[in-house]
Each structure stands twice: as C-alpha cells, then as structure tokens.
N, C-alpha and C positions, 0 to 999 in steps of 0.2 A: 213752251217745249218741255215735254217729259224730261224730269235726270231719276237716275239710278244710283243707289248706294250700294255697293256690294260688302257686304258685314263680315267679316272675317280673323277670328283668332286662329291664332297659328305658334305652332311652339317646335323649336328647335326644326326646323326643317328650312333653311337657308335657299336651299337650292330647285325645291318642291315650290318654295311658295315663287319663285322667281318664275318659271314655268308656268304659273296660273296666271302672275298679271300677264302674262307673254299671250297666253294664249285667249288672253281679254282683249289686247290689244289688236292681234292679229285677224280677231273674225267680230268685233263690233262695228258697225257703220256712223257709231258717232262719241269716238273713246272721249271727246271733251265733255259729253254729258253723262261722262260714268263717272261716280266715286268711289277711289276705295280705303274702308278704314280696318286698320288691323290694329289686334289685340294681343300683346304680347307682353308676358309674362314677366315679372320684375326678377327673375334667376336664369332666363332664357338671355345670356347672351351674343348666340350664336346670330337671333333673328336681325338683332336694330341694328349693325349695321349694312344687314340688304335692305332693310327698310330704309334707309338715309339714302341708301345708294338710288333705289329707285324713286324715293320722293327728288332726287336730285336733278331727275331726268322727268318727271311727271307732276305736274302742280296741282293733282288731282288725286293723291294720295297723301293720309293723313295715319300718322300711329301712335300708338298709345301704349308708356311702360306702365302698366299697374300690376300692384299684387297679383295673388293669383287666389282666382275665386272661383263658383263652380259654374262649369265649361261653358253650359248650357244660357248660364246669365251673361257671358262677355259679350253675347250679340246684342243683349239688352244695352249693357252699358255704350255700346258704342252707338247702337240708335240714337241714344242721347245726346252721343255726339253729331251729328250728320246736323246736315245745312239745309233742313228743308227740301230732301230730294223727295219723289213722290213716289218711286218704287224700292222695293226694299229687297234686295236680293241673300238671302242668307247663305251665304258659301261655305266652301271647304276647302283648305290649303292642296286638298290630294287629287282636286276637281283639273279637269283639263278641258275647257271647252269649248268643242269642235264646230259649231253649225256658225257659218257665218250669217251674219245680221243679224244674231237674236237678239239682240238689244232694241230693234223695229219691230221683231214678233211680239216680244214684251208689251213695248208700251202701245202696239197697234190693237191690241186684245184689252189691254185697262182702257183703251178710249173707247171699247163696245159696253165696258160694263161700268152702269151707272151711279153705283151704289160706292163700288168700286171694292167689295167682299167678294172676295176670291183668292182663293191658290193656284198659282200658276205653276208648271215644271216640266220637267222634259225628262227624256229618257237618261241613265245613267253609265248603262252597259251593265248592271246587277241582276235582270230580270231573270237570271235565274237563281237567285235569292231573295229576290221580295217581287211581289203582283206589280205588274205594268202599272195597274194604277197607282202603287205609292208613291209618294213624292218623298225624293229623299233629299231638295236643298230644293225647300219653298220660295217661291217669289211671291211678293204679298205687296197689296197698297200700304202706305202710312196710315190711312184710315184704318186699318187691321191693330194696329200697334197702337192707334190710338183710344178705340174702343176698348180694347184688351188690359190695356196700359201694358203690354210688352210684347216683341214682335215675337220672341222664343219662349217658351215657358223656364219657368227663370228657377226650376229643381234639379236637374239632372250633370251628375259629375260627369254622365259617358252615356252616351244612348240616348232613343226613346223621347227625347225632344223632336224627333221628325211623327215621330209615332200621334204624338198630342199634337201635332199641327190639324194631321190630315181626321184625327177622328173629329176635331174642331168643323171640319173640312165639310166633312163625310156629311156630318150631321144635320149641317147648315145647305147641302145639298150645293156647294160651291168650291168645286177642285176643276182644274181642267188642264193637257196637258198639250202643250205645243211641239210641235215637230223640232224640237232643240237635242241635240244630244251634248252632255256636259259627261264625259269620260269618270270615273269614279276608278280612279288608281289606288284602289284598297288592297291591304295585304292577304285578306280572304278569297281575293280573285287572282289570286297570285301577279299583281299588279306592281307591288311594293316590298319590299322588306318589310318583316317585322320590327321595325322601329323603338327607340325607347317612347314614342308618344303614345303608342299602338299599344305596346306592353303596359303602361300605366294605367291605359284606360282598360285594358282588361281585366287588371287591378283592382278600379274602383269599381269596374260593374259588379265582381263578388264583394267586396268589402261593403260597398253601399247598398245591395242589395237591390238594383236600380228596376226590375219587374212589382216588388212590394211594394217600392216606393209610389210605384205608377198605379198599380191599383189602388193603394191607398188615398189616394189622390180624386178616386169617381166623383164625388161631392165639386169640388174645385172646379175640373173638368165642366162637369154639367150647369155648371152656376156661367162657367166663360162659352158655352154650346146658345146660353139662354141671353146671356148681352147679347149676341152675333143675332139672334132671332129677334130679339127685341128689334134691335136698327134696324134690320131690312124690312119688319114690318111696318114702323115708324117711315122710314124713307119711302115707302112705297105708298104711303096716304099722304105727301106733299102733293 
C-alpha cells in the first residue's frame, strides 16, 4: 500500500500550520498512511510546541529543530528523513486542502504511471496569477528525488523552487494535474496577513536576487532535464 510524506517547513505560524494538518486530516481516506515532517527553525519558538502538541495526538507526525538554512533545501533535508514513504508531497504551511480523497487521486494516478516520473498537482485558487498549468506544491515519486538526488532544488531563499520543478516537468513532457483543490491562503490574494515570514521572504527575494540566481543556474537545470531523459529512456528498453 502506497504512504505519502507531506514535507513541510513552517515558521512562526502556530495556528496556520495547525489548520493544514486539520484540514489533512479532514478530507484524506487513509490519514494512517500520511506522514507528516516539519521543519522548523532553531529561533522559531512559537512553532514546537504545536508540533509536540499535535504529534501528541498523531503518531504520524515527525519534526525537526534545525538551524536555519535556505528554505528551498528544508524539504530536501527532511526527505532524508522520511521512512521510505513512496510519494512525496511538498507543501505549504498556508495550504488548506479541500477535495476530499486526494490522497486515493494521488496514489491511484502513480499506480498508472510506470516509470513513476511525473508531477502531480491540483489547483490552488491562484489562477489568476499564475497558468492553470503550474504547479505550485508538486507531488512527485521518491524515484524523482532519487534520480535527482533532491526532491526541491536545494538554491532558493524564497521563490522559484516551484518554478524549477515544473520546467523539469515541462521538458521531460511529465506534469499532470488532478481534480484536487489545495486553497493557497497567500497574502497576495488577500487571503492572509502580511506576515513577518511573508515580509522576510520578500526581503530575501531582493537581497538574493532570487530571478539571477535562477537563470544563472540554466546549465544545472539542463544537466537535471537530461538525468530525467536519460531514465525514462533507459526504463522504457527494459
């Protein structure tokens, strides 16, 4: 039986992130085979103890105080951690999500596809700020992460880690997007407060310069475009 690991750094949002496992719990059809690992920050107080509280009540949720490193790579670090689950869910603490059973649309769509190379995703309620087709919180096989050797691209302080998924995605001719709706309570849709986690990252997107970063990066890209090519042509001559 398929499990799912839901990856998730989260910072200072105590109450945000308590409403995501809530509304995990509320429309999945088999919460025992969900995991979820959080990534919280060694100055974020606020978070560990709703983390203790809900691992208290859920033996299926696992967290982690570490430094603090850049955002993009926390989903990497915690893959590391995970127990061998087979799908890989990369979330967001600001996600809400509503379709019940997606956790059956999930893994009922990796048992069509052989290879098991693919982006999975569903709608966000953003479409009108980014194309229907983008995926803005990838679901991906371990085989993705493990080809890759990371399920997120392991540069980006804020941003544009969804952006490197899907041209991964795009190129390799494998995105596709399920009838799931996962709510996206961002502050640009007037969803949210502007936040101090919101306000930082807008921070680091000028500071880092995180558009230069990304194109400087083509080379990279196209070297991890060409593993993805490599396997499925290699699996398709077994």
């Amino acid at each position: 039986m398929s499990r799912i690991a839901i990856l998730l750094p989260t910072r200072n949002r105590p109450e945000v992130l308590k409403r995501f496992w809530k509304s995990i719990v509320d429309t999945s059809d088999e919460i025992s085979l969900i995991s979820l690992y959080l990534y919280i920050d060694d100055d974020d107080t606020v978070s560990v103890p709703v983390a203790k509280e809900l691992q208290s009540k859920f033996d299926n949720i696992f967290y982690y105080v570490e430094p603090r490193i850049v955002h993009s790579d926390m989903s990497n670090a915690l893959f590391h951690k995970t127990q061998g689950e087979d799908i890989i869910f990369l979330g967001g603490d600001d996600l809400i999500m509503k379709t019940k059973g997606w956790d059956t649309l999930v893994k009922n769509k990796f048992d069509t596809i052989e290879d098991k190379i693919d982006i999975l995703y569903g709608k966000d309620g953003g479409e009108s700020q980014h194309p229907v087709e983008f995926a803005t919180h990838p679901i991906v096989h371990r085989k993705w992460g493990e080809i890759l050797g990371y399920v997120n691209p392991p540069y980006f302080s804020c941003d544009y880690a969804d952006t490197w998924s899907n041209d991964l995605a795009d190129a390799v001719g494998r995105k596709f997007m399920l009838p799931i709706f996962h709510e996206h309570m961002h502050f640009t849709m007037g969803k949210a407060p502007f936040d101090s986690t919101y306000q930082e990252s807008r921070r680091r997107f000028q500071q880092d310069n995180i558009p230069q970063l990304y194109r400087s990066l083509q080379d990279k890209r196209e070297g991890d475009i060409q593993k993805l090519k490599t396997y499925i042509e290699e699996y398709r001559k077994k």
